[in-house]
LUMLUMDREN-2810 file (N, C-alpha, C; in Angstrom, 1 decimal):
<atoms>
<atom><aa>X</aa><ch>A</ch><at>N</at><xx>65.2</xx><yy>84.4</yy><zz>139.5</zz></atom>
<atom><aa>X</aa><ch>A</ch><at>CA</at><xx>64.4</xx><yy>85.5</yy><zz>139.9</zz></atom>
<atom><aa>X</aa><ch>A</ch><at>C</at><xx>65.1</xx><yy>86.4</yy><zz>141.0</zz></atom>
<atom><aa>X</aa><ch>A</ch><at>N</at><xx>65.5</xx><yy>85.8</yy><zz>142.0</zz></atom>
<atom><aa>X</aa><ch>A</ch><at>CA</at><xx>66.4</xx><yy>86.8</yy><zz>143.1</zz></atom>
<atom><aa>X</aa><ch>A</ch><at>C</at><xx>67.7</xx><yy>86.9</yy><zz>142.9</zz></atom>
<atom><aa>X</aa><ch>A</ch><at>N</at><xx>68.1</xx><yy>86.3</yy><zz>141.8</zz></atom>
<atom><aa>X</aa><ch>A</ch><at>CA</at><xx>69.8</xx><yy>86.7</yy><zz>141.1</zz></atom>
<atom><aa>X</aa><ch>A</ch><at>C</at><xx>69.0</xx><yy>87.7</yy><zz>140.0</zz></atom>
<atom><aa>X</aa><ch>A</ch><at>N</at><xx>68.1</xx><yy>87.7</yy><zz>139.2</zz></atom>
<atom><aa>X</aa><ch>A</ch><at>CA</at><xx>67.7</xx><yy>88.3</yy><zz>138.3</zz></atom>
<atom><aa>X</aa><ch>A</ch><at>C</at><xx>67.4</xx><yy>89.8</yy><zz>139.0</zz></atom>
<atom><aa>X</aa><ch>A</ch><at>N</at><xx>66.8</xx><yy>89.7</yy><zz>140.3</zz></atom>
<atom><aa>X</aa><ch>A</ch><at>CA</at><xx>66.4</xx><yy>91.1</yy><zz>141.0</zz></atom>
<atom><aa>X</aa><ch>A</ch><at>C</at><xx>68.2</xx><yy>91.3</yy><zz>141.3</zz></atom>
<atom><aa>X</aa><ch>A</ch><at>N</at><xx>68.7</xx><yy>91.2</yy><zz>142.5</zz></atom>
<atom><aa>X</aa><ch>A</ch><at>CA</at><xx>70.2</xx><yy>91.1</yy><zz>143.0</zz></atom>
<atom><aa>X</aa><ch>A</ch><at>C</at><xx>70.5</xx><yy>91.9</yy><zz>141.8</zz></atom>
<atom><aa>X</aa><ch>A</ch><at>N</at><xx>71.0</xx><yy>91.4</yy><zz>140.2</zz></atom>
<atom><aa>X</aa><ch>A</ch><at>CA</at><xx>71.7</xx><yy>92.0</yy><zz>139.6</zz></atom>
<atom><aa>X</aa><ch>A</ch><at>C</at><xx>71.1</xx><yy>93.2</yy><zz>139.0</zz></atom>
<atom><aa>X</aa><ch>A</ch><at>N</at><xx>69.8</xx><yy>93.4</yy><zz>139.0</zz></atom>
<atom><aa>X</aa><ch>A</ch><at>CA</at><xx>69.1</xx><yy>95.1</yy><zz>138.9</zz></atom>
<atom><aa>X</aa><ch>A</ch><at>C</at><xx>69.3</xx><yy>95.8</yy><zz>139.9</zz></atom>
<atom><aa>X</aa><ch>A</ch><at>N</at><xx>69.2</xx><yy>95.2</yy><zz>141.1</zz></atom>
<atom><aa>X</aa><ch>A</ch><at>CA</at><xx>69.5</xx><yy>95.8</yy><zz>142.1</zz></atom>
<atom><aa>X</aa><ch>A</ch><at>C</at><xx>70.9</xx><yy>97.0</yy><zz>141.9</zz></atom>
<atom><aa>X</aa><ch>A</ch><at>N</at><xx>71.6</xx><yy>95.8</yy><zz>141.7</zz></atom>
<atom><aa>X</aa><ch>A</ch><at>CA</at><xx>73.0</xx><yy>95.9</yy><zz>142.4</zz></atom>
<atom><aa>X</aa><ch>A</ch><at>C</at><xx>73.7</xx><yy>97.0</yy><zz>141.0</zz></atom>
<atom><aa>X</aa><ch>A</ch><at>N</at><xx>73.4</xx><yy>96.7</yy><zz>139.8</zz></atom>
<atom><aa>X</aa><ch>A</ch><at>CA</at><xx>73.3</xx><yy>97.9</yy><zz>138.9</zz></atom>
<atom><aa>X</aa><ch>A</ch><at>C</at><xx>72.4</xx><yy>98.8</yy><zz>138.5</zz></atom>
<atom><aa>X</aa><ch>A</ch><at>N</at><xx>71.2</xx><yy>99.0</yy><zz>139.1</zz></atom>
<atom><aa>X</aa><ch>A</ch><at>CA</at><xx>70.5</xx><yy>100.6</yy><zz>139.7</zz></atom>
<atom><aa>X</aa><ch>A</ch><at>C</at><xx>71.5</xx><yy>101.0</yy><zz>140.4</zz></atom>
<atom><aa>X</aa><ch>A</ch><at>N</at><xx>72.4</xx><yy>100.3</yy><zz>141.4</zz></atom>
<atom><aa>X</aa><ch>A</ch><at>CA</at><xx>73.0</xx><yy>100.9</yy><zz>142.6</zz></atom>
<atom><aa>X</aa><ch>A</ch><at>C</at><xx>74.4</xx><yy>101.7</yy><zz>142.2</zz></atom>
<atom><aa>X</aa><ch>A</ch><at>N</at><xx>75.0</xx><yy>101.1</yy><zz>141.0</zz></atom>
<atom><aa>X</aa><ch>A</ch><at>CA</at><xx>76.5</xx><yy>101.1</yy><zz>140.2</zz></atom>
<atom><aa>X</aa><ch>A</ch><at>C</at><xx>76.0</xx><yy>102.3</yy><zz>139.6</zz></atom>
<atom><aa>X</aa><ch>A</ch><at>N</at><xx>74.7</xx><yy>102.7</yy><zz>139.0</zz></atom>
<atom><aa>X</aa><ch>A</ch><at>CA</at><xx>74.8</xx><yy>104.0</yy><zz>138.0</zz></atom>
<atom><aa>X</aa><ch>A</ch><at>C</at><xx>74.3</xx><yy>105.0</yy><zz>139.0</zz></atom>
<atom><aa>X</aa><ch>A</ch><at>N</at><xx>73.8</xx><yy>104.8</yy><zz>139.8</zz></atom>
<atom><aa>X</aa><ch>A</ch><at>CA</at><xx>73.6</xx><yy>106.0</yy><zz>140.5</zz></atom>
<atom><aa>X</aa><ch>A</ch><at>C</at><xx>74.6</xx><yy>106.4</yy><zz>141.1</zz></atom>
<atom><aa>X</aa><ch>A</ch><at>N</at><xx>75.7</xx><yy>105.5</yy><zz>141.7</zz></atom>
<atom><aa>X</aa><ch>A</ch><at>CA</at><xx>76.6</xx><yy>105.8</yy><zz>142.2</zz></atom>
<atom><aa>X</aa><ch>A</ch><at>C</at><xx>77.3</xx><yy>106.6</yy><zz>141.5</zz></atom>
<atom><aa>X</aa><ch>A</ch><at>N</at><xx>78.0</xx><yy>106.3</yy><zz>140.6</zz></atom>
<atom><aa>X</aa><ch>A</ch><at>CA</at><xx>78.4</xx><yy>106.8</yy><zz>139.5</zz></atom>
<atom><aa>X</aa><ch>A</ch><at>C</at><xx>77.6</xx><yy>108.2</yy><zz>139.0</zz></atom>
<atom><aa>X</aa><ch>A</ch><at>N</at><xx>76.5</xx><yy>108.7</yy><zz>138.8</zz></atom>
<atom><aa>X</aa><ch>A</ch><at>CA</at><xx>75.7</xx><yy>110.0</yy><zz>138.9</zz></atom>
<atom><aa>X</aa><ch>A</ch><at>C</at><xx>76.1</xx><yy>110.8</yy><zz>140.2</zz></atom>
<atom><aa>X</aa><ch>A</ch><at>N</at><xx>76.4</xx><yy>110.0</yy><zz>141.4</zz></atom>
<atom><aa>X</aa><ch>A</ch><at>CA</at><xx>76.4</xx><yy>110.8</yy><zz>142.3</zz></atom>
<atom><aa>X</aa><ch>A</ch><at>C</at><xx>75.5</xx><yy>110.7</yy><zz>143.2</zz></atom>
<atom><aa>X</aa><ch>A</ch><at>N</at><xx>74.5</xx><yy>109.7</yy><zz>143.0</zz></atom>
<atom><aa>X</aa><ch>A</ch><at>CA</at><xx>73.5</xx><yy>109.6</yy><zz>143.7</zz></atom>
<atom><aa>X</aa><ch>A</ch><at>C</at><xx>73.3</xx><yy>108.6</yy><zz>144.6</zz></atom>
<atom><aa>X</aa><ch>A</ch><at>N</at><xx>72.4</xx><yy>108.5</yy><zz>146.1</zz></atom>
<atom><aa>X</aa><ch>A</ch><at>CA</at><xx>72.6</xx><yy>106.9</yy><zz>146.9</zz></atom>
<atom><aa>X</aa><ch>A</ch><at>C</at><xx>71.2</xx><yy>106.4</yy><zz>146.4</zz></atom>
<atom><aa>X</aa><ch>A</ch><at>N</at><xx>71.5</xx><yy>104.9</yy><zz>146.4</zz></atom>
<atom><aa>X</aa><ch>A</ch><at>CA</at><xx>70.5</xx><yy>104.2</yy><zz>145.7</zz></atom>
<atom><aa>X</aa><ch>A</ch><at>C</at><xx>70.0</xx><yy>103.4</yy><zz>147.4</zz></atom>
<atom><aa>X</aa><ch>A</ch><at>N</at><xx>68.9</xx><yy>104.0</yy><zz>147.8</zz></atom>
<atom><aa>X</aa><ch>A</ch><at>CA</at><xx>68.4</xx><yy>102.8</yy><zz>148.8</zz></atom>
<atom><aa>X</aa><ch>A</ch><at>C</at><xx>66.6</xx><yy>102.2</yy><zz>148.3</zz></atom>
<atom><aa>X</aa><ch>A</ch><at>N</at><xx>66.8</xx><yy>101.0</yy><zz>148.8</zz></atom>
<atom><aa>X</aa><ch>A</ch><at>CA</at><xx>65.7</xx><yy>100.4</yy><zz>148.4</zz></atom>
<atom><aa>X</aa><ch>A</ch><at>C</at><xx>64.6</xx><yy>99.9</yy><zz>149.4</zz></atom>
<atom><aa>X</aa><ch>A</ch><at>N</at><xx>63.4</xx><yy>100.1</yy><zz>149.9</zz></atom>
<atom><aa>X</aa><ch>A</ch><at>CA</at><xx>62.7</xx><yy>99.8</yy><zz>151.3</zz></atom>
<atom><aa>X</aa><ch>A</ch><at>C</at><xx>62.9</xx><yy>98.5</yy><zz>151.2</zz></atom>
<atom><aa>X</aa><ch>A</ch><at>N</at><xx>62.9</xx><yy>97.2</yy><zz>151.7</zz></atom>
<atom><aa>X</aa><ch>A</ch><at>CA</at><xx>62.9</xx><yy>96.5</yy><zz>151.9</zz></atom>
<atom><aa>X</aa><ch>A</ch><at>C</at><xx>62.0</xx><yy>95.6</yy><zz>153.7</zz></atom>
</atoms>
């Protein structure tokens, strides 16, 4: 589950980057 979130995370974060975009998440 928190490796399964971690890696959506962490590649939401790689394509936005890539778009150009910052990816922050509230936590």
């Amino acid at each position: 589950p928190e490796l399964a979130a971690r890696l959506e995370q962490e590649g939401y974060a790689k394509i936005a980057e890539e778009l150009g975009y910052e990816y922050h998440e509230e936590a």
